[in-house]
N, C-alpha and C positions, 0 to 999 in steps of 0.2 A: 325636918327631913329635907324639905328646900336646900336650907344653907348645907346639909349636910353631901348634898346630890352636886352645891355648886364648889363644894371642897374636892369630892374627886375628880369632877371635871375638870378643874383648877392643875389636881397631882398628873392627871391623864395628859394633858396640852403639855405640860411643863416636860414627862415622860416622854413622851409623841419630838417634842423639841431638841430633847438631848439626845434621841434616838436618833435621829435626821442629821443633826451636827455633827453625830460619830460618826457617819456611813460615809459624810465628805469629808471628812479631815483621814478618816482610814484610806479612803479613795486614793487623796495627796499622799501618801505616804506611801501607798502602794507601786505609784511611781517611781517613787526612789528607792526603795527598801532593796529592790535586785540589784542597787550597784554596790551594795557592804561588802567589803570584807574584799583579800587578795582575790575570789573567785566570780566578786560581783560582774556583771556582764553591763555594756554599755545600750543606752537608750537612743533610737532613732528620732529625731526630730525634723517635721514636715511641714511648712506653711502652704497657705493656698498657692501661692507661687511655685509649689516643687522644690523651696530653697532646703535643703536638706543640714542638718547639724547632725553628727555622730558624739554623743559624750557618755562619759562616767560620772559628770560632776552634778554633785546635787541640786546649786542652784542654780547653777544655766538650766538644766531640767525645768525647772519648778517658774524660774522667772518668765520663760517660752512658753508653757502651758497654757493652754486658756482656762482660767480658773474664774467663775464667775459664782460659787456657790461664797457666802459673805463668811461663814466658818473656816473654809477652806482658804480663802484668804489670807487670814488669822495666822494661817499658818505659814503658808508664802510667804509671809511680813517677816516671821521668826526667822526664817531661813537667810532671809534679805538680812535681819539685822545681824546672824552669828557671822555673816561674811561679812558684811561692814566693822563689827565688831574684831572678828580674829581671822577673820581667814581662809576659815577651814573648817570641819566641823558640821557642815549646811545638812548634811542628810544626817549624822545622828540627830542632831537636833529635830527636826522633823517626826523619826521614827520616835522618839522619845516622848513628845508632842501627842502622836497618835495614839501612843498605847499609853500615856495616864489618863486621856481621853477614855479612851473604853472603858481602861480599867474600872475608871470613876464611873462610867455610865453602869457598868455591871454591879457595883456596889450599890447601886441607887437603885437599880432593878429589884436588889435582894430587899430594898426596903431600907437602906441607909439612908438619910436627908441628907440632901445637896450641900449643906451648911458643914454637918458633920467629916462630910468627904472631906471638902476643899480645907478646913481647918488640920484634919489630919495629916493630908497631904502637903500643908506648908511646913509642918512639923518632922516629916519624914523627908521633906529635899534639904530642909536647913541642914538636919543631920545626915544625909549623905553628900552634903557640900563640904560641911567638915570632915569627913570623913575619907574623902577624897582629896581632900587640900592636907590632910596629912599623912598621906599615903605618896607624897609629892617629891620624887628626888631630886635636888637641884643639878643643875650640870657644873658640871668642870672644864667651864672655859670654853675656846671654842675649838680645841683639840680633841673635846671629848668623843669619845668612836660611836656614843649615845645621839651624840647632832646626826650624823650621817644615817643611821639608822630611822632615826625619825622621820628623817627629810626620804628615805628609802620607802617607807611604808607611807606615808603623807603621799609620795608621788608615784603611788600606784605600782612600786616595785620596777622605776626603772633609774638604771643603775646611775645614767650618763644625768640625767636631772636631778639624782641627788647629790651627785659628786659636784658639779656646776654649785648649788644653790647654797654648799657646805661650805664652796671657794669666794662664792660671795659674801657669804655672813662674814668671813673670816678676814675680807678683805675691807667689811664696811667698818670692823670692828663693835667689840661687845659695849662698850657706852652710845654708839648708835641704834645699836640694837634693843639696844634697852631706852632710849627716847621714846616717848608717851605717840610724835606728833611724826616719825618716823616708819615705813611699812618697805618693809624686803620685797613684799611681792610687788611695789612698784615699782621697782628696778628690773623687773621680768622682761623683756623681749622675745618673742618666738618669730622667725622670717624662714618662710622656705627656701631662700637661697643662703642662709648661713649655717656655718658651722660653730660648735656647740662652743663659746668663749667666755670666760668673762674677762669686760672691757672693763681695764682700770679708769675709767673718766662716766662718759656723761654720751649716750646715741639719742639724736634729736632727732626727729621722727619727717625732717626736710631735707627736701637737696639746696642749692645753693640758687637764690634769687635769677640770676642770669650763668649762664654757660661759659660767657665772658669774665665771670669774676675766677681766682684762684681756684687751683683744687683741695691745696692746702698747705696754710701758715704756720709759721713756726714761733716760739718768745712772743705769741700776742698777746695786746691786749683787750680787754675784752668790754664791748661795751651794752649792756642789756636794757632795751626798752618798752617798759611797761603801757605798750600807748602802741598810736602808729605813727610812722616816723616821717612826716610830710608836713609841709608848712602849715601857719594857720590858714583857719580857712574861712572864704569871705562868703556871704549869701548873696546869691544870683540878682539881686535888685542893686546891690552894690557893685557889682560885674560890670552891671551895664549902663553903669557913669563911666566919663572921664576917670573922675578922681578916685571912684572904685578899681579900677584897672590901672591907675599907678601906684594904689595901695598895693594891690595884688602883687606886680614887676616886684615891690620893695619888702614885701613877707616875702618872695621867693629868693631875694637878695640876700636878705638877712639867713633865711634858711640855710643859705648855701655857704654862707659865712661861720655858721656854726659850726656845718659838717668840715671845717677846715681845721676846726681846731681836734675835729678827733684824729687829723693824720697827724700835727705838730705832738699829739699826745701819745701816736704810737700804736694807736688803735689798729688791727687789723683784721676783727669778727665783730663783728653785732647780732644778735639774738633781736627779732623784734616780736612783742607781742600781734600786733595787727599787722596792717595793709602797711607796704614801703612803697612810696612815692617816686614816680619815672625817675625824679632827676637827683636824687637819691640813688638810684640804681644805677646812674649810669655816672655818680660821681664816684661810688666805690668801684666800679669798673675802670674805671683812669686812674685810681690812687690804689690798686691790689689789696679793695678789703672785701673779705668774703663776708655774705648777708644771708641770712634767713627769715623768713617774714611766718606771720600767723601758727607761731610755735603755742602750742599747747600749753595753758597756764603749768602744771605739773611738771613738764619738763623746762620751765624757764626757772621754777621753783630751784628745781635741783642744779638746774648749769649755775644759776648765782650761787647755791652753795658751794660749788664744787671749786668755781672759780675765784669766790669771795668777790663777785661783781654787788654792785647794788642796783636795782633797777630804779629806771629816771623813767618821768613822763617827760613829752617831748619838748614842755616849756622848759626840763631842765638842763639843755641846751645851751640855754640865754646864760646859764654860770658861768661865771671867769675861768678858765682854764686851770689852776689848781683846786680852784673847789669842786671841779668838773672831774678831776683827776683823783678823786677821792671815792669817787662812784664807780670805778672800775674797776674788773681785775683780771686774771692774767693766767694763761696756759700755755705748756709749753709745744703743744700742733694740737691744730683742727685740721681735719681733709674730710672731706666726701667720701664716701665710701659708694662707688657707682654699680656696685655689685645690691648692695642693699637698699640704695639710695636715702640714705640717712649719714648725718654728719655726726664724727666721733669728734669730742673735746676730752682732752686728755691733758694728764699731768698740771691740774688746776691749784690754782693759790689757796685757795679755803683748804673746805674741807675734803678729808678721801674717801672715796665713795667707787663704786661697781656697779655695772653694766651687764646683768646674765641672760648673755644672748644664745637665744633656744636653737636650733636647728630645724626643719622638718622636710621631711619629701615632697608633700602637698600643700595645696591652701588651707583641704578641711583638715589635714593632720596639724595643721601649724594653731588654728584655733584648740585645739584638743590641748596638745604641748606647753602652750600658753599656761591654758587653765591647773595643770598638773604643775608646774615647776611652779605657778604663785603660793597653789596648794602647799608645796612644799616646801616653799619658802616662811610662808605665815608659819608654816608648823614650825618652822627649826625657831623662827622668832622668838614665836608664846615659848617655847620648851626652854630656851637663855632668861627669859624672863619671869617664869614657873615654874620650869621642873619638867619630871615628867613621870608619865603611870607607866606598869602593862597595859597591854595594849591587848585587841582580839576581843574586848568585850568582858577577858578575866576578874578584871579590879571591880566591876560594875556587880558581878555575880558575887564577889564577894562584899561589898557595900551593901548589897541584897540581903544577904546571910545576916551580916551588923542589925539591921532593920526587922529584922524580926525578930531579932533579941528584946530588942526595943517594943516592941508589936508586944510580947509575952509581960512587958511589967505594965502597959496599960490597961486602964479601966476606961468603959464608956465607948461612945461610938469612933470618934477619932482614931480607936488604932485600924480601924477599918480603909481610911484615907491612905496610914500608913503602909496597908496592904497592897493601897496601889501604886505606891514608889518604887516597893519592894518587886510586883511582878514587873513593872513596867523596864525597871534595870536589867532584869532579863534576857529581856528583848534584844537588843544590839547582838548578842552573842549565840541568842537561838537564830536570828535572820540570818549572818554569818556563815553557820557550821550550814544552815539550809542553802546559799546559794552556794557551797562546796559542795552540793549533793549529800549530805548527811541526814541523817535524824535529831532535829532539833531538840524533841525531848529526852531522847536517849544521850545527847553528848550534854544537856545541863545537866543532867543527872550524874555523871561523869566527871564532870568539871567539879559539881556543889561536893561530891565526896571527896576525891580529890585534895581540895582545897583543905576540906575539912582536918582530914586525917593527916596529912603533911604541916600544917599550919600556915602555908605558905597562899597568899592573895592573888600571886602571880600566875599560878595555872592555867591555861585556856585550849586549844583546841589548837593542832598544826591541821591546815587546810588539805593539804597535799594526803597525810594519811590519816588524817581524824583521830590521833593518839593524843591524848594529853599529855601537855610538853610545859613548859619553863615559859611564860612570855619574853621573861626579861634576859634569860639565856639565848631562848632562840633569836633576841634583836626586833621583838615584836612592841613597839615602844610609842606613847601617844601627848603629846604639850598637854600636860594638867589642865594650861590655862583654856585651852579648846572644850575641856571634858567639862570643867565647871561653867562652864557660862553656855554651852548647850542645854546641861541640866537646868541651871538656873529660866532660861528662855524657854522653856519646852514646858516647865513648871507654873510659869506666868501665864504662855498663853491656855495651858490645859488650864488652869482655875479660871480663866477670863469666858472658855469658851461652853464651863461648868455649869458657871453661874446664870447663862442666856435660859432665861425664863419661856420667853416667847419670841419670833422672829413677825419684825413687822414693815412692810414694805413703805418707804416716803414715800409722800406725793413729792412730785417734780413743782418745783417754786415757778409758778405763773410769770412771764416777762413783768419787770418791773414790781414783781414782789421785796425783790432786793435778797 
């Protein structure tokens, strides 16, 4: 009786746990869930300070949050990793997240064992990964009217951000686009004093070291260094010898000996990663070479591509003038831009590459702008490099359908798991048609016959009057690669967050516990 009194207390704790996990991780999710879909509405963001954020996006939401419950985290992380990952995607992922969560927990309620869920459930996302990855169209190049669409709904339906992000895929071209080590949305720019462009070069995020230097060059060359650009340097107990202080005079000699050989070379920009040195500054001021200092590793990244420079630390200086001359390379103007206060490098020796510079009225609209055109850029990415679904939630409702086909030929508890893949897919398209103001369960119901009787996957829901339309007619269109690696992540952390038996708090490691 004992053991058997300490079995259900065992099932109870374990129930009581998973019970508790659901309610934060539904919590998180409930956050984002109102911004789905063309009708989702934006979320207010407030720190103690009054500093205010207005967004749609799911994980500026979720990263701002204070989330302190350790499930709810779980999930945060998911959301962190589909945007580091793709791009784009952060809030289905999430809602996708929460609701195999429940689902699972509701199955285990009925008396399912936790083992039997999560095995089901690995069994039912494999086959809706497949399922999905073959339901995948590839695109046709970067002319296809399928990019602009993607990039249209990706960017929350504004026209001028897709049309931008559709001129920059097209101008970074498709074998960049398809680089593993390569991201569209880092090429993003949004500034409230600009108008909507894309620059054919390279906008470095500085103005020009001194006032004095040019505004802007033309046929330079270009010299990028990886370091800061100032002599070596001596420590203060050597200072204050003699012969520390003619050492000193003779490294600032030699210094300045170097910088001669970049005017014999032609040089007239430099890119520097750190700090540049007065007399460095005031030697490019007498020989007309324009300077920028403490550039952003990311954007030194791209100016050496763009220009075919290679970046030098500053002992690589001390090189003989053609091996020095090997390190460099070459565009044809840099100027300042004093409107934006960032310098444009343009028409570079490497590779060719684009600058889509956002536009906005304000500061808080210029953060908002930012985050939608990356949005939209990741999506037109993934969709060149995977394909693409319907979109609206439709292909998900119908991968649903698939799965309980699947659900009817198993035996045992496992198709039970299955059952929560199947309602959990759902979900995307019932939140949806509900922040359009509809009836969740009356438009799947709608959709699931629909789909049915037509044969067609693509079915979903027009927001505007709730009729069941065409996804792929109407241009409602979603990067495959976004949709699978949501599911795949929302499916990892739902079994992770499954399997939490009990919740137990560390101690804090005593100073010198190690």
């Amino acid at each position: 009786m004992e053991q058997q009194a300490a079995t259900k207390g065992d099932e109870n704790e374990q129930l009581a746990t998973l019970l508790h996990n659901a309610r934060a991780v539904q919590a998180v999710a409930t956050a984002v869930e109102g911004t789905l879909g063309p009708k989702g509405l934006d979320t207010l963001l407030v720190d103690e300070g009054g500093n205010v954020v207005v967004t749609n996006d799911g994980v500026t939401i979720l990263e701002k949050m204070d989330v302190r419950h350790p499930a709810a985290r779980m999930v945060v992380r998911i959301a962190q990793s589909q945007q580091a990952e793709m791009g784009d995607g952060t809030t289905t992922a999430t809602v996708l997240a929460a609701a195999l969560v429940t689902e699972g927990v509701r199955q285990v309620q009925r008396g399912v064992p936790v083992a039997r869920v999560i095995a089901g459930m690995r069994k039912g996302i494999a086959e809706a990964l497949r399922l999905l990855g073959e339901r995948a169209v590839p695109v046709r190049g970067l002319d296809d009217p399928a990019l602009t669409r993607i990039a249209y709904i990706a960017g929350r339906e504004q026209a001028d951000i897709a049309e931008l992000v559709v001129e920059g895929a097209r101008r970074v071209g498709e074998t960049k686009l398809r680089d593993p080590d390569f991201k569209l949305a880092d090429t993003v720019v949004a500034h409230e004093r600009a108008e909507n462009e894309v620059v054919a070069g390279v906008l470095i995020g500085k103005q020009r070291v001194s006032r004095q230097m040019p505004e802007r060059v033309t046929d330079a060359r270009v010299l990028i260094v990886d370091d800061a650009l100032a002599p070596e340097s001596l420590d203060e107990e050597a200072l204050a010898t003699e012969a520390g202080f003619r050492r000193y005079l003779e490294l600032k000699e030699a210094f300045v000996r170097n910088l001669e050989k970049l005017v014999r070379l032609g040089v007239r920009f430099v890119a520097v990663d750190r700090s540049l040195d007065p007399a460095a500054e005031e030697f490019f001021v007498d020989h007309g070479i324009l300077a920028v200092h403490r550039v952003a590793r990311a954007e030194l990244r791209r100016l050496a591509a763009h220009t075919g420079a290679v970046p030098i630390k500053r002992t690589g200086l001390k090189k003989r003038e053609e091996d020095l001359a090997r390190y460099l390379g070459t565009a044809e103007c840099v100027e300042e831009d004093p409107r934006l206060g960032r310098v444009r490098v343009t028409g570079g020796g490497g590779e060719e590459t684009a600058t889509i510079l956002v536009g906005a009225s304000t500061r808080e609209v210029t953060g908002e702008r930012e985050r939608i055109a990356r949005d939209a850029a990741s999506a037109v990415q993934a969709a060149v490099r995977g394909g693409y679904v319907p979109g609206g939630g439709s292909v998900e409702v119908a991968v649903a359908r698939e799965l309980e086909r699947l659900r009817a030929t198993m035996r045992g508890m496992e198709g039970f798991g299955v059952d929560v893949v199947a309602a959990a897919l759902r979900v995307p398209l019932a939140r949806i048609v509900q922040n359009a103001g509809f009836n969740p369960l009356e438009k799947l119901e709608a959709v699931t016959a629909a789909q049915v009787e037509s044969g067609s996957d693509a079915l979903g829901v027009d927001c505007d009057t709730g009729e069941v339309v065409d996804m792929v007619a109407a241009g409602v269109l979603d990067p495959a690669p976004v949709k699978l690696h949501a599911l795949k992540t929302a499916g990892e952390v739902a079994e992770a967050i499954l399997r939490i038996h009990t919740v137990i708090r560390m101690r804090r490691d005593e100073e010198g516990d190690g």
